[in-house]
matplotlib code that plots the C-alpha trace (Angstrom):
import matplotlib.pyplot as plt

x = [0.0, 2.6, 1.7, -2.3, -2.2, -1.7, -5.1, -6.3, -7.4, -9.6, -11.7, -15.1, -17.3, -18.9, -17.4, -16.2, -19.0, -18.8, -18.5, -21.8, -23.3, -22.4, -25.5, -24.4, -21.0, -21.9, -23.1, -19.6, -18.0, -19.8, -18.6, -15.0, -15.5, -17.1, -14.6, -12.7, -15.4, -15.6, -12.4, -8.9, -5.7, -1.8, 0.5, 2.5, 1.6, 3.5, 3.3, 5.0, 5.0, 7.2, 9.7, 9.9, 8.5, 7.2, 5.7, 3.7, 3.3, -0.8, -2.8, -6.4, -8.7, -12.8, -15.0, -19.3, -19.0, -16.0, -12.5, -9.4, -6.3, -2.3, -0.1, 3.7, 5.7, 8.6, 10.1, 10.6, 10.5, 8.8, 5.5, 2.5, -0.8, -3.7, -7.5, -10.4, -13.4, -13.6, -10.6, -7.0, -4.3, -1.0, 2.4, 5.6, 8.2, 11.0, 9.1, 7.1, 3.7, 0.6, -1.7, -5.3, -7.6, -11.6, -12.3, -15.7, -14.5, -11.5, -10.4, -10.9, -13.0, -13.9, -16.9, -18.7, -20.8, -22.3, -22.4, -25.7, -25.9, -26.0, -23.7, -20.6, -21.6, -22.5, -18.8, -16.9, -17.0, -16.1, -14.6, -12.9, -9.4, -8.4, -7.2, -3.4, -1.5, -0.5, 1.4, 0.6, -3.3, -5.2, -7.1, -9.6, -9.0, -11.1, -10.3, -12.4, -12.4, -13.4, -16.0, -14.6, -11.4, -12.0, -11.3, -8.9, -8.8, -8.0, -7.0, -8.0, -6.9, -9.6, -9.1, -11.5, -12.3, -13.0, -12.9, -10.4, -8.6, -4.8, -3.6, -4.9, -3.1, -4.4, -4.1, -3.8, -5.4, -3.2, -3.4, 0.0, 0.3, 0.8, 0.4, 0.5, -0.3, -0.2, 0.6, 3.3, 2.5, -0.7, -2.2, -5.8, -8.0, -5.4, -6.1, -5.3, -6.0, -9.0, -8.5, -4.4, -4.5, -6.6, -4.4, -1.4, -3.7, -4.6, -0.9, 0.0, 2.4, 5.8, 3.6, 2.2, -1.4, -2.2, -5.9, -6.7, -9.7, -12.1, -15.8, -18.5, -19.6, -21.0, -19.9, -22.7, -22.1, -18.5, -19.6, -18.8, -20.0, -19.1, -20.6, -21.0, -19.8, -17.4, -19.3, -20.1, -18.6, -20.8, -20.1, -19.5, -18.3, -17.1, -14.6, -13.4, -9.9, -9.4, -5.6, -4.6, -4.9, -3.8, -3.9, -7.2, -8.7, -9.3, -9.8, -10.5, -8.4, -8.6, -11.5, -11.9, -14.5, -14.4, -15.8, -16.2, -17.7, -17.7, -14.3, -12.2, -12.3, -11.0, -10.3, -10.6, -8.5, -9.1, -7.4, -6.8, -4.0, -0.6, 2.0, 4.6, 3.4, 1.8, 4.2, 2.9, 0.3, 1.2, 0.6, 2.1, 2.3, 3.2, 2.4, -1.9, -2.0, -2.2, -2.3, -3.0, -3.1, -4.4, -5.0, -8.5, -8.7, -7.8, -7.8, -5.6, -7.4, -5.3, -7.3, -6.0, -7.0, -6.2, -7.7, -6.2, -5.2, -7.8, -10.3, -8.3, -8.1, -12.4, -13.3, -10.7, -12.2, -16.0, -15.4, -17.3, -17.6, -21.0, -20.5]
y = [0.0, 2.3, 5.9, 4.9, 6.4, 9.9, 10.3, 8.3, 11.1, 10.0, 11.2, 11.5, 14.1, 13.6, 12.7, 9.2, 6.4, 2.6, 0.4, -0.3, -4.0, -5.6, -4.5, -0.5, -2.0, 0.0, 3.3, 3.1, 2.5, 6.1, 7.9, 7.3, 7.7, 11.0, 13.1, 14.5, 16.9, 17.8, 19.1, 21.1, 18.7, 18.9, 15.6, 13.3, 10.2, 6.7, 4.1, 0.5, -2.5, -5.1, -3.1, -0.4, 2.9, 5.7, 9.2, 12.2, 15.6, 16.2, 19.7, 19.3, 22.1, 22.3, 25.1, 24.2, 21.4, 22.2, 20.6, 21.0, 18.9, 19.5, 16.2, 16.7, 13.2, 12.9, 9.9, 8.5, 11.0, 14.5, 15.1, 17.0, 16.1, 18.8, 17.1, 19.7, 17.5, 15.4, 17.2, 15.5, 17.1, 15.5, 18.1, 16.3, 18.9, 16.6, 16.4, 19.8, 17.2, 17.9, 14.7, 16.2, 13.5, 13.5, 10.8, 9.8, 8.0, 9.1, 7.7, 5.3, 2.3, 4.8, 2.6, 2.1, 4.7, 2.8, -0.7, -2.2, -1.7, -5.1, -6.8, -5.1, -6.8, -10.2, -10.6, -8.8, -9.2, -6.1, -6.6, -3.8, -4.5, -2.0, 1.7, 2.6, 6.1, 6.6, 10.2, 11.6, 10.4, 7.8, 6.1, 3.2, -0.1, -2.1, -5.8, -6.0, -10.1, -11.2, -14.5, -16.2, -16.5, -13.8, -10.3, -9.6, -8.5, -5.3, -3.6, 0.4, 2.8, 5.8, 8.6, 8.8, 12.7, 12.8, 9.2, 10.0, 7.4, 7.5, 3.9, 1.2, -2.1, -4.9, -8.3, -11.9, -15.0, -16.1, -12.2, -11.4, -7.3, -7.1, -3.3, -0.4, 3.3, 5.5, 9.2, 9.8, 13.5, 15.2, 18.3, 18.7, 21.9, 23.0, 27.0, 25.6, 27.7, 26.4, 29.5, 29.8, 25.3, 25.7, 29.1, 26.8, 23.8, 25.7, 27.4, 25.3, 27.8, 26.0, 22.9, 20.8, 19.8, 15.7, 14.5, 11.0, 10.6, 8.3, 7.5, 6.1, 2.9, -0.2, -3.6, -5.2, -2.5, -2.9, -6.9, -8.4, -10.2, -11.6, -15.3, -16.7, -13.4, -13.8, -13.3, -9.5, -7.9, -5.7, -3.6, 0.1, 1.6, 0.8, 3.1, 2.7, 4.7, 6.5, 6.3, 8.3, 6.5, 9.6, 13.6, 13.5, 10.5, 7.9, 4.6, 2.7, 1.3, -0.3, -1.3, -0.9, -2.4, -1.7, -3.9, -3.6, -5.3, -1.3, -2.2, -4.1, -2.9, -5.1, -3.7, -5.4, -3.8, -4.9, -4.8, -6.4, -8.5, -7.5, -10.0, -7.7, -6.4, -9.5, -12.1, -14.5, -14.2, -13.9, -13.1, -10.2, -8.6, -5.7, -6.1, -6.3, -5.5, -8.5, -8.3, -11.3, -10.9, -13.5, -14.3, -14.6, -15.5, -12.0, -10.2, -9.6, -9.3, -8.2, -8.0, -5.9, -5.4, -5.4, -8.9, -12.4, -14.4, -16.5, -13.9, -11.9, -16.0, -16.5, -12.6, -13.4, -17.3, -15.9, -12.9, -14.0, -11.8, -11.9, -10.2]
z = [0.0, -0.7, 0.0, 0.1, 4.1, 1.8, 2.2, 5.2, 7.9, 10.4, 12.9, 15.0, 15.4, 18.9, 22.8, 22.6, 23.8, 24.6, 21.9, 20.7, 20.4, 17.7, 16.2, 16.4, 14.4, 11.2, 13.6, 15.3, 11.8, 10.7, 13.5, 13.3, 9.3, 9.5, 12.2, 9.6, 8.7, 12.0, 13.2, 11.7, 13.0, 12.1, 12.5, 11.4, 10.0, 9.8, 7.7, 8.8, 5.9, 5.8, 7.9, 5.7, 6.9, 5.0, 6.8, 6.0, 7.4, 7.3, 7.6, 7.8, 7.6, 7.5, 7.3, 7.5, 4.8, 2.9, 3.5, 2.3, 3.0, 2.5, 2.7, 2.7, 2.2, 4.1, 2.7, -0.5, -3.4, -2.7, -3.7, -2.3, -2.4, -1.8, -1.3, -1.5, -1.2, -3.8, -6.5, -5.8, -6.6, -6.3, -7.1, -8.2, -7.9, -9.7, -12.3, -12.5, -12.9, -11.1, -11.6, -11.1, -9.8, -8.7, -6.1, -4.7, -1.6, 0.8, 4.2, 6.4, 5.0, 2.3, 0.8, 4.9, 3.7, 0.4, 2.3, 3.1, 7.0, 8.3, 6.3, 8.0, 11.0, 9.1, 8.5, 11.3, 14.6, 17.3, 20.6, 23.0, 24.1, 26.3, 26.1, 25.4, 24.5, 21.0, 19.9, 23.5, 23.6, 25.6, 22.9, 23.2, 21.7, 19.2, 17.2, 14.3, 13.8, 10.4, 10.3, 7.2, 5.2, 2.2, 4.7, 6.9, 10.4, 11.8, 15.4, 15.4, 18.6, 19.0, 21.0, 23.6, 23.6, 19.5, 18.7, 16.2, 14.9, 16.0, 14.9, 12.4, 11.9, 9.7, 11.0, 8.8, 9.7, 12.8, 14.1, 12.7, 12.1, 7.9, 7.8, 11.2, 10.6, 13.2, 14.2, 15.7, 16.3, 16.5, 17.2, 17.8, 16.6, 15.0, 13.5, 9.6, 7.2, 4.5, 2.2, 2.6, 1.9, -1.1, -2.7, -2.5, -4.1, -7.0, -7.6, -10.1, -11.8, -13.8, -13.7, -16.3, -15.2, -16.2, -15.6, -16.9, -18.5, -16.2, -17.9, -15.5, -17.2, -15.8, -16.1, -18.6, -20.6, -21.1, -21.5, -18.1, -14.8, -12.4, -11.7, -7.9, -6.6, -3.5, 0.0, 1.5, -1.5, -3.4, -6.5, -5.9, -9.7, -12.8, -14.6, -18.3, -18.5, -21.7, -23.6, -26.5, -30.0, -32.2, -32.5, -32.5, -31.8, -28.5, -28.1, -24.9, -22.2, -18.9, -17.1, -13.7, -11.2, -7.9, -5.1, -1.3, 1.9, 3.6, 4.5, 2.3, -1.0, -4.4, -8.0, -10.8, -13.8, -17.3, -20.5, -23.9, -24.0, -24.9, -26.0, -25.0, -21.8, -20.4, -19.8, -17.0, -14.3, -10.7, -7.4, -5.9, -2.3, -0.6, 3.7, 3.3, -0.4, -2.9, -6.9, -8.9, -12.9, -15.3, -19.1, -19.8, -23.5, -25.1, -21.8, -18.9, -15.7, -12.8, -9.4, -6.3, -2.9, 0.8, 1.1, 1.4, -2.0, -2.0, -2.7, -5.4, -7.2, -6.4, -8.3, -10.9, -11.9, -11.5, -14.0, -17.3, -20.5, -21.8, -25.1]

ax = plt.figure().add_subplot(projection="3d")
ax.plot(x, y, z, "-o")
ax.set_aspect("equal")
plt.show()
């Protein structure tokens, strides 16, 4: 997941209450979804996979219900990335690129809010494990225990005055960490600036401005399904990517279909096959994140998520083409 905690903010806009029955596990879900919105915040944020570690200074700002987000990398190579909303931008200084990006869903289990609301708690279980301090804060402790073998598990800390969310690991089978991320510094109610964040968002000056081109499609109409379906995962969006085929023409490109179960989310990305890019299928990882690519007939399907293999290999053999 490298770089993905970019935009992970968290949060929660009310005084922190008791973990609700495992009935209220999509209402407790919401809250800690929603905080951003609720409060301006400064920190650093740290991301641990495979022992590798990879941090980002974050300034969040919200006025009524507009938000605007500045996030400063501090490893790896330098880029900025500005969220207003739903508009991403993301500045590459080395390169003088700004990719400009819309996205529908940001932060923590960004597809909770789409989910039906009692199939969250159909395939997770909830149980409180104590309070600890993380980046100077008491925060309560909450396992989320998934009930089959397609999801994985995951351990969030909350801190109990905002029921922000300080730390998020996500746990294999056997409970092993695969992925931490964590502030290490924080500042609450911070006085970020919305209107001095989004002057330095839109100053794109002695930078060439990319936007890929993204249609909303659906899957029959781009002459696939999926058959079976893999448990608690529902279908969110379809995109079809654009690529240029000439001065002034276009012709399509990828495919991609997005999945989720309100937490876990899987993409399906889908492309004709090339003889010269597509050498072998495998299966790829990176601490929770899996890839798997495959040749069906004249297509190359390569499926991604933060879920075990076996459900990357059960999307990939139930998706059909029906035209």
């Amino acid at each position: 997941m490298a770089f993905a905690f970019l935009l992970v903010v968290f949060g929660g806009p009310a005084l922190a209450q008791p973990l609700p029955l495992q009935t209220g596990l999509n209402e407790w879900l919401v809250r800690i979804h929603e905080a951003s919105s609720k409060q301006s915040y400064a920190g650093v944020f740290v991301v641990s996979v495979e022992g590798r570690m990879s941090s980002a200074r974050i300034w969040h700002a919200c006025e009524g219900a507009q938000q605007v987000e500045r996030v400063e990398s501090l490893t790896g190579s330098p880029r900025s990335t500005f969220r207003r909303n739903d508009q991403v931008l993301t500045f590459f200084p080395e390169r003088r690129v700004v990719l400009s990006e819309t996205r529908e869903s940001l932060g923590l289990f960004p597809n909770l809010l789409q989910s039906h609301p009692t199939s969250i708690a159909q395939f997770y279980e909830a149980k409180p494990i104590g309070t600890e301090r993380v980046a100077g804060f008491v925060a309560d402790v909450v396992q989320l225990r998934p009930q089959d073998r397609y999801r994985f598990g995951y351990r969030v800390w909350t801190e109990q005055k905002t029921s922000l969310v300080l730390k998020l690991q996500t746990l294999d089978g056997q409970g092993r960490v695969l992925e931490q991320s964590a502030f290490s510094e924080l500042q609450l109610d911070m006085p970020v600036s919305l209107s001095k964040l989004s002057q330095m968002m839109d100053n794109t000056q002695g930078y060439r401005v990319e936007t890929p081109e993204m249609v909303k499609t659906t899957p029959e109409a781009q002459g696939w399904m999926l058959r079976g379906g893999v448990p608690g995962f529902k279908s969110m969006n379809c995109y079809k990517r654009l690529m240029a085929a000439g001065p002034e023409t276009r012709q399509d490109g990828t495919v991609q279909w997005v999945f989720s179960d309100g937490l876990a989310s899987v993409s399906l990305f889908i492309e004709a096959f090339d003889p010269r890019r597509h050498l072998q299928g495998e299966l790829q990882a990176l601490g929770s994140t899996y890839a798997l690519s495959h040749r069906l007939n004249q297509w190359w399907v390569t499926a991604v998520g933060e879920v075990p293999p076996q459900t990357l290999t059960a999307f990939v053999q139930g998706l059909t083409r029906i035209k």
